[in-house]
N, C-alpha and C positions, 0 to 999 in steps of 0.2 A: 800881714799876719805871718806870726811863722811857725812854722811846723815844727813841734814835740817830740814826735810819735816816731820813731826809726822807718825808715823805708826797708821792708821787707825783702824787697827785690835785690837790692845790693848787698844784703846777707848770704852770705854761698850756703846752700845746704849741705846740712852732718849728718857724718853718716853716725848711723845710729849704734850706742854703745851699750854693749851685752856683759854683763856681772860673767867674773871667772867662773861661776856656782854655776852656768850654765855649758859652760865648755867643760867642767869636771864630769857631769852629769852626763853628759854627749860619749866622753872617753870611758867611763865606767859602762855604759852601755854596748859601745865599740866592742871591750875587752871581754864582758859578757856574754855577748854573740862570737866574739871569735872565740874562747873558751867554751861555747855549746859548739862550735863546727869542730875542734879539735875531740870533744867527747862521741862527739860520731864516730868518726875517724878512730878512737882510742877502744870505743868497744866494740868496734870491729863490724859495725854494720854494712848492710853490702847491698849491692842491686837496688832498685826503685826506690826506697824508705831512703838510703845515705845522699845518692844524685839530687833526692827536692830539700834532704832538710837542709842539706849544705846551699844550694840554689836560692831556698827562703833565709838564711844567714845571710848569702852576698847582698842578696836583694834590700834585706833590712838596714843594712851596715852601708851598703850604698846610697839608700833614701838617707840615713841620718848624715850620712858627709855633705850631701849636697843640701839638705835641707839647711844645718845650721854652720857651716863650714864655708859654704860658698854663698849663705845667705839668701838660701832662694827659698824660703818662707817667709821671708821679709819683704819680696819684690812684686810688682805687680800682678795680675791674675793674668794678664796676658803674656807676659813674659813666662808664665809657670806655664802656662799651656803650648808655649813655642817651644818649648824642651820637652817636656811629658807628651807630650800628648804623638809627634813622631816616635818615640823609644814605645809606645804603648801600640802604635800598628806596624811596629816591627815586630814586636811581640807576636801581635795577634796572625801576619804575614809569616811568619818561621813555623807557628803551632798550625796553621793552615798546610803548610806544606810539611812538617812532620804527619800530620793523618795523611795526606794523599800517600806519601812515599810508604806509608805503613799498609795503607789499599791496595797501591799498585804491586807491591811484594807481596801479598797476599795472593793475587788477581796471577799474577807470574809462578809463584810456589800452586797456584790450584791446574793451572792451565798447561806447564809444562813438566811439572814434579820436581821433585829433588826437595830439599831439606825446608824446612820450615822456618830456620833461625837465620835471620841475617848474617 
């Protein structure tokens, strides 16, 4: 008998190919977000409100590069969780140790005096 049917295995896999209307869409977005962090900056915001909105800009602008840029929304759940998932208890490790250092200057401004402000 002989076989018809292509052998699948000797096929090397493609990688998969994304319409330019998707990386336009990604750049207009990009440009979006940096043109809201440049309007912080431009009207002059200051203290707590400018440090998170620009912080939520980085943050957004960086999920979209690495989502569709470096194609890690396309890749397996395990591999997304081998990246995400250390950057997310490093996160949660630095916000840990921002309240302690925010106690202990606390704890040291109560116990020995002197100014309040770091």
């Amino acid at each position: 008998m002989t076989q018809t049917t292509p052998d699948l295995a000797a096929r090397p896999a493609q990688d998969p190919q994304h319409s330019g209307r998707l990386f336009f869409i990604v750049w207009a977005w990009l440009f979006g977000l940096s043109a809201l962090s440049w309007l912080v900056a431009y009207f002059g915001i200051s203290g707590i409100p400018r440090w998170s909105l620009i912080t939520v800009f980085m943050i957004a602008k960086a999920v979209l590069i690495v989502a569709v840029f470096m194609r890690l929304a396309w890749e397996r759940l395990a591999l997304v969780f081998a990246i995400v998932a250390p950057l997310l208890a490093l996160i949660a490790f630095i916000s840990a140790l921002n309240f302690e250092s925010a106690y202990i200057h606390s704890q040291r401004s109560n116990y020995q005096g002197g100014p309040t402000s770091p």
